[in-house]
Structure formats: C-alpha cells, structure tokens
C-alpha positions in Angstrom: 18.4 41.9 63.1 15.8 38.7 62.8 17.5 35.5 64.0 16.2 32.6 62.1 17.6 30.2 64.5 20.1 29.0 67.4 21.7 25.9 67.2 23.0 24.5 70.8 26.2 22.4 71.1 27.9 20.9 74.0 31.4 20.0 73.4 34.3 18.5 75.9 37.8 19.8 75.3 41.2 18.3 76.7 43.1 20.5 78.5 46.7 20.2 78.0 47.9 19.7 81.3 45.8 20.1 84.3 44.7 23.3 85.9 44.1 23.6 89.6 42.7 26.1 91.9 42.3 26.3 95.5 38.2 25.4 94.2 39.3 21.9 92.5 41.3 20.4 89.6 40.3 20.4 85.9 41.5 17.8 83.2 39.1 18.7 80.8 36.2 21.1 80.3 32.4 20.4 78.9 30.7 23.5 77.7 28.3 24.8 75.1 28.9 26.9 72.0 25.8 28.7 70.7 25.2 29.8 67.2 22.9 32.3 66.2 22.2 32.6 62.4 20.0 34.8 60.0 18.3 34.3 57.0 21.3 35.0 55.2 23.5 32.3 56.6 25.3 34.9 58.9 26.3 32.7 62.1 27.2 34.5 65.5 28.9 32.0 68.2 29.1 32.6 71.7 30.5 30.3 74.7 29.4 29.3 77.5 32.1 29.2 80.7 30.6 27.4 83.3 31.8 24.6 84.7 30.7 20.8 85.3 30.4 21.3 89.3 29.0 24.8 91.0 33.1 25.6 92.3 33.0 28.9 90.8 29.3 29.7 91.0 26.2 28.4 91.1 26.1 27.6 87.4 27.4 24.3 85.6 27.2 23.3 82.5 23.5 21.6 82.4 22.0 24.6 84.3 23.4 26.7 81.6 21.7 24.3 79.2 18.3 24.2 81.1 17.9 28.1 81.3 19.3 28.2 77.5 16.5 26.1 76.0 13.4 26.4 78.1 13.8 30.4 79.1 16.3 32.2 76.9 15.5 30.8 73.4 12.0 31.1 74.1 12.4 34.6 74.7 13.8 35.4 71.9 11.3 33.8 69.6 9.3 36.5 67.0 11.6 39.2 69.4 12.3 42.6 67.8 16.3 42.7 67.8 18.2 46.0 66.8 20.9 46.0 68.8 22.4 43.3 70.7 21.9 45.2 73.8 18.3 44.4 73.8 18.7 41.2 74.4 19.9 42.5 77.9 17.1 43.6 78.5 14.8 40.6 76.7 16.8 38.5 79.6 16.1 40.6 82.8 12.9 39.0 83.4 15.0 35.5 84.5 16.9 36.1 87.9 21.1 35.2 87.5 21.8 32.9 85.6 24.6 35.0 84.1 26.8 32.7 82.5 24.0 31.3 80.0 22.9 34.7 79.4 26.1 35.7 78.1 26.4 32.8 76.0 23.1 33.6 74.2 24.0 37.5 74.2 27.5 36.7 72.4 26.3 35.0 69.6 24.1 37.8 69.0 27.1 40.1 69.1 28.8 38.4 67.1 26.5 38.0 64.6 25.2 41.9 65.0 28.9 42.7 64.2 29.1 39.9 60.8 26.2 41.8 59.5 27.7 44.9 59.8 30.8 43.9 58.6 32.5 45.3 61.6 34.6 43.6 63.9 33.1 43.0 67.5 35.5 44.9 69.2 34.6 47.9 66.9 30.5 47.2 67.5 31.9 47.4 71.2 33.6 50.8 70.7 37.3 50.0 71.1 39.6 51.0 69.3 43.2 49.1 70.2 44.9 47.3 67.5 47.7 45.2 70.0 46.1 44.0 73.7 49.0 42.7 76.0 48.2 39.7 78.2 49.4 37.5 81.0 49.2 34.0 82.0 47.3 32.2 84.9 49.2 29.6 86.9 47.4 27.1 88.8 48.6 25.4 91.8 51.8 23.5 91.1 52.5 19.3 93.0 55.7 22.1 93.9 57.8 25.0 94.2 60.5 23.9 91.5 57.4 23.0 89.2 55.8 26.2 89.2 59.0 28.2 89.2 59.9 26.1 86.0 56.1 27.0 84.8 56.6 30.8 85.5 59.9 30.3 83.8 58.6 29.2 80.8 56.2 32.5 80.6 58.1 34.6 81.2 60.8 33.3 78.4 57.7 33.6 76.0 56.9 37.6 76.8 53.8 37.2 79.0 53.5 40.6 80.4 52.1 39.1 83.5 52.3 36.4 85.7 49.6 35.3 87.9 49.4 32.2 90.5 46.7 30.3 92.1 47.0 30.5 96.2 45.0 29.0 98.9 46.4 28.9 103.0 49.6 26.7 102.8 50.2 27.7 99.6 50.7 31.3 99.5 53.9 33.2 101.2 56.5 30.3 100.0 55.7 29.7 96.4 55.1 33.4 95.9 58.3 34.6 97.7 60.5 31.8 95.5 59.0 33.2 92.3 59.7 36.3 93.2 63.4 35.7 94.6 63.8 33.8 90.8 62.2 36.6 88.8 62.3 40.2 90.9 61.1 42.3 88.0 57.9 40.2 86.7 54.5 41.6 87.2 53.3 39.2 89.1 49.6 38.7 90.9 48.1 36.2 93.8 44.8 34.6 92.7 42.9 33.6 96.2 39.6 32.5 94.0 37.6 33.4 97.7 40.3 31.1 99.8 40.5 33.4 103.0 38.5 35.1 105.7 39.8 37.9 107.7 41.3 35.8 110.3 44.0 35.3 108.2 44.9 39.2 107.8 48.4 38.4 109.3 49.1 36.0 106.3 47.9 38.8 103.4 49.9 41.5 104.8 52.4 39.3 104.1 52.0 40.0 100.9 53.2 43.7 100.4 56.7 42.6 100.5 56.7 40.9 97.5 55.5 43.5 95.3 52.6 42.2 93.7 50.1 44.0 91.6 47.6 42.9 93.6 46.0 40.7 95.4 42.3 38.7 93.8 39.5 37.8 95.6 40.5 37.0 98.5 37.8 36.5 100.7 34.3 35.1 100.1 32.8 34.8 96.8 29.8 37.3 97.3 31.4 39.5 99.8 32.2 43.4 99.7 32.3 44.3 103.2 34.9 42.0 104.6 36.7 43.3 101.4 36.5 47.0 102.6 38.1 45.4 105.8 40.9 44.0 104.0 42.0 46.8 102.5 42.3 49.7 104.9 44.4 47.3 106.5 46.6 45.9 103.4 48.8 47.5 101.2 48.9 45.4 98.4 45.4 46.4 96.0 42.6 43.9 96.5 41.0 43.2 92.7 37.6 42.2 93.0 36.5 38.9 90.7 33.6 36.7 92.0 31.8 38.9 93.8 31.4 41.1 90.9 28.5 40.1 88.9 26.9 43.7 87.6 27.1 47.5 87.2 25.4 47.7 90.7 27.6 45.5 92.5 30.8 47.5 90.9 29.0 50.7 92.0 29.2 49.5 95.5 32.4 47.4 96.0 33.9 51.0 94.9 31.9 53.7 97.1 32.5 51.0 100.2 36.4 51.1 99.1 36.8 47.4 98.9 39.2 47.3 95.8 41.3 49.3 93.7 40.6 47.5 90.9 38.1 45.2 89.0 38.4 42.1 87.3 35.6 41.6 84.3 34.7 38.9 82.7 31.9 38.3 80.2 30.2 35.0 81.6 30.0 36.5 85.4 28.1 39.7 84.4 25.7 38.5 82.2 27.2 39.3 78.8 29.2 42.3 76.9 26.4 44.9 77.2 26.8 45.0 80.9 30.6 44.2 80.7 30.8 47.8 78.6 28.9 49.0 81.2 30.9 48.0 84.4 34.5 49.1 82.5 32.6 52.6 81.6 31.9 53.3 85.1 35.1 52.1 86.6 36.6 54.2 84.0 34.9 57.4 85.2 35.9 56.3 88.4 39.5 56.1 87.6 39.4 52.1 88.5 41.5 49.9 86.9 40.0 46.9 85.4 41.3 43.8 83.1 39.5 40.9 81.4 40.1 37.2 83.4 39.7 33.6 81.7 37.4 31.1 82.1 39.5 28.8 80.6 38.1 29.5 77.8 37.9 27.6 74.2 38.5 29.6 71.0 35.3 31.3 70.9 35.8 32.7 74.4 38.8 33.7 73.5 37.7 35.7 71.0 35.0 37.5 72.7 37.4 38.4 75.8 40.1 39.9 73.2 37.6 42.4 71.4 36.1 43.9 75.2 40.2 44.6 75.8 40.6 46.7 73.1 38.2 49.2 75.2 40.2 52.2 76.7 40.0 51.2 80.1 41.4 47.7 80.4 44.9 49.1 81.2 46.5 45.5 82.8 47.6 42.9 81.1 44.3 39.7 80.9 43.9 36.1 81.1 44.0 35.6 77.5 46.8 33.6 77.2 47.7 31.6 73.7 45.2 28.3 72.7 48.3 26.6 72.8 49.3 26.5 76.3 45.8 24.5 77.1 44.2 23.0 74.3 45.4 20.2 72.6 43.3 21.2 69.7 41.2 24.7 69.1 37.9 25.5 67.5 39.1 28.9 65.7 41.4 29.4 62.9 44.5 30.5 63.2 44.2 30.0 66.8 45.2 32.7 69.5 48.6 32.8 69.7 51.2 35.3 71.6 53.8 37.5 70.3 56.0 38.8 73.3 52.8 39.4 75.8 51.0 40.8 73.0 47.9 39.7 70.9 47.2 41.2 67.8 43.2 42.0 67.5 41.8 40.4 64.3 40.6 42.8 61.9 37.8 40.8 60.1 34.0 41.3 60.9 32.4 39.3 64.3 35.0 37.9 66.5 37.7 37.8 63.5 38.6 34.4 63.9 37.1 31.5 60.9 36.0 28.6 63.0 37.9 25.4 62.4 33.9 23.2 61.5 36.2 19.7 61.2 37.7 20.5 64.6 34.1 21.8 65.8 32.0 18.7 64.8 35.0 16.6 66.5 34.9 18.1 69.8 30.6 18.2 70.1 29.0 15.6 71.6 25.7 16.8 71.5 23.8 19.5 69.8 20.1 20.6 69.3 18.6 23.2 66.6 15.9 25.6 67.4 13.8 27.4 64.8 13.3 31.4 66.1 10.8 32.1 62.7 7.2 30.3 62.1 
C-alpha cells in the first residue's frame, strides 16, 4: 500500500465549555491531523491527542510535531507497507513517543481500510454494529453544578457517568451524585491524584457503588496499584500507566487492576491497542476505550477499536456536540440513548467536513513519501 504522501496540519478547536481535571483546565485544544494519501487520491486521517503542556504525559503538541516530521515520516519514505501493522514495527526503532506514533499509524489505517473498501472497524476485526458510551465530567466551580451536569446526561441516555476527583474533591461530590441518581453507573477518575497515604479516603469509596475506581495513584506505577487493591473493594482501572502489551501483561500478573482502560494515542497506535484488548480478553479483563478529548477524527478511530468483542463497558466517546462548538467530520458523532451507531462506509465512515477543516488549521506542511 505505497503512500505517496503525508500532509501535516495543526489545528486549534474551542471547546464548548471548559474541561478540568485534577492535572489543569482546558478551554481549547491545539493538535495535529495527519493525512496519508495514495496515488489514487485515497486519503487516511489520523489525530494526534496530546496536549499543549506535558499534564498527561510527557508529550505536547510540538513534540508530537518534532518526532512526526524529522523521525516518523522519514521512516516511512520508499517503505514497503502491506499492512498497517508494519508500520508498528517501521516505528520501534524511536523510544515512546506514543502519541505521534499513533497519529502517523491511524492515517495509515484508515487509509489501508479506504482501499479496501472496508470499514476500519472491520480491518480491525470487530464486528458490533451499536457501541454504548458514557460521558466524562470534569471538576465542577460546585456540587449543584455538576449534579445539574450529571443530570443532563443522564436525561440524554449516557450509559455511564464518570467524574473527575482529586483530594477535596472526591467523597462529597460523589456521594451527592449518587444520593440524586442511585441507579447510574457511575466511575471516579483520579487521573494519578493519590498516593497510598490516602487509602482511608478510597476505601471510602465502596459505599457508593462505583464501577470502579481510575488511576488513582501515580501515572507510571503498578506496584502501589497492587497495594491499593488487596486493600479496596471498589476495582482499580488502570489508564496512564498503561502504555503497551507488556505493561498490561504485568499490571495483571501483579493484580493491580481489574480492568484496563485503552486508548489509542497512549499505546502507540491500534495495532498494539488490538493487542492489549486480545490479551486482556484471554485474561478475562475487562477493558473500555477513554477520550482524549478528542476532535472528530479521534472520534472516529476510538468508535471502530469498540466494536471489538472485548470492550464490554460503556467509553469516553461521548457526542461532538457536548464539546465542540464546531466538528471536522460529517454528520458528526452524535448519541442515541447511550448508544452510537458504527458507520458502515469504508475508513473511519465519517466524510470530513474540508470547509470546517481548512477553518480550524492554522498551519500545515506537505511531505512527498515517492521520488
């Protein structure tokens, strides 16, 4: 599958309304959308999900550009490209750098799957038709505002609610939402805000039913994990600290989570997404997809991996219409009573909106892959 060329474009998006985490606040989000195309004007997009500042991990936004342009590009220049998967492996020369990785890798998904005229989600080997997918809160000004937030998901069929946490904002918010609404499926969503000197505080927890617990403790721990749940009944689900099928293969043998959080920008891309859910699958883990808050194209992407047999909880995905003033996909992702319907053209199944596209970029570069 010869690529004849990538074109590079950075875009910045309004978000709706902002979105905080215990990590910082977010009015807006810069990131890059890649676009591989062939000699017969097949174009594959990808996203990137970093962020501006290194809150999540190390990458932002111009170190996803820098490895992009001088190492990844380059190495796919007079490449032999079957499968998308070797691209994987064209990458593992260049040390983490995950996030820009997947980007890259995405688009040539994507465009692997337009050529066959498949959809992704089929070139990925699922097979669902209808995903069902929560919401992600983030930390509310207060209580009344993110019970009227939860209230306003829940009255539009999300089939989970999960809420940003951090120490002072845990056991009072949670236990109001759940005095409100004592039937949601709701979740906690620490984004790495604890140690294990606040055990006390997380056992706390178990009393208001969640479905678990995420990443509570340090972004690149597992053992401290382990610790935390021998001692806590509510499940631990692993996020940050999960970045490959090796990391997964521990975390589990050390018991520190029942369950695993995937999303395509942390582990390098969908071939080693596939791999992490296949493993966890064999190892009766349950996993689900998390957001990035991601643009249309990400969207996309994260909604064709969920229709693979393992992702048994409800994702991030929520409806473009709940952040972005405007999208970059047409029809946009929308939600019908917690459920998305998976597109059923080839690639990602989504036409991109190019007058919204060309809009929203504020820079772009073109690379020639052919002599």
């Amino acid at each position: 599958m010869p690529i004849k060329k990538i074109r590079l474009r950075k875009l910045n998006m309004e978000l709706i309304n902002p979105f905080t985490t215990s990590f910082g606040t977010f009015n807006d989000k810069q990131f890059y959308i890649i676009e591989a195309e062939d000699e017969q004007g097949h174009v594959g997009y990808g996203e990137s999900v970093a962020f501006t500042s290194p809150w999540y991990n190390e990458e932002t936004v111009e170190t996803n550009c820098h490895i992009i342009k001088d190492f990844l590009i380059p190495a796919l220049q007079d490449a032999t490209i079957k499968h998308p998967a070797d691209v994987d492996e064209l990458f593992k020369p260049f040390r983490r750098n995950l996030m820009a990785k997947a980007a890259v890798e995405g688009a040539v998904w994507d465009l692997f799957a337009k050529q066959q005229n498949i959809p992704l989600a089929t070139a990925l080997g699922g097979q669902a038709k209808t995903i069902d997918v929560g919401v992600s809160i983030g930390i509310k000004p207060s209580i009344d505002a993110l019970v009227d937030t939860v209230r306003k998901s829940v009255e539009q069929g999300y089939k989970r609610i999960k809420i940003k946490i951090k120490p002072g904002w845990d056991i009072a918010p949670l236990s109001r939402v759940r005095e409100e609404f004592p039937d949601i499926d709701m979740m906690a969503d620490a984004n790495s805000a604890y140690t294990l000197d606040q055990i006390d505080t997380l056992k706390q927890l178990y009393d208001l039913n969640l479905t678990m617990i995420e990443q509570p403790l340090a972004h690149d721990d597992i053992i401290d994990h382990a610790t935390l749940q021998k001692v806590i009944q509510t499940p631990v689900c692993l996020d940050e600290s999960i970045h490959s099928l090796e990391d997964t293969r521990k975390a589990i043998e050390l018991g520190s989570c029942k369950i695993i959080n995937i999303k395509i920008g942390r582990v390098g891309g969908l071939t080693e997404a596939k791999r992490i859910h296949d493993y966890c699958m064999a190892k009766d883990i349950d996993v689900w997809c998390g957001g990035m808050l991601e643009a249309g194209v990400g969207r996309a992407h994260n909604i064709a991996l969920t229709t693979l047999p393992n992702f048994t909880l409800p994702g991030d995905t929520a409806a473009s219409s709940l952040y972005w003033h405007q999208d970059i996909i047409s029809p946009e992702v929308t939600v019908q009573n917690g459920v998305i319907h998976v597109p059923s053209k080839p690639g990602i199944g989504f036409d991109i909106d190019v007058l919204a596209l060309e809009k929203l970029t504020i820079e772009q570069e073109e690379f020639s892959l052919q002599a």
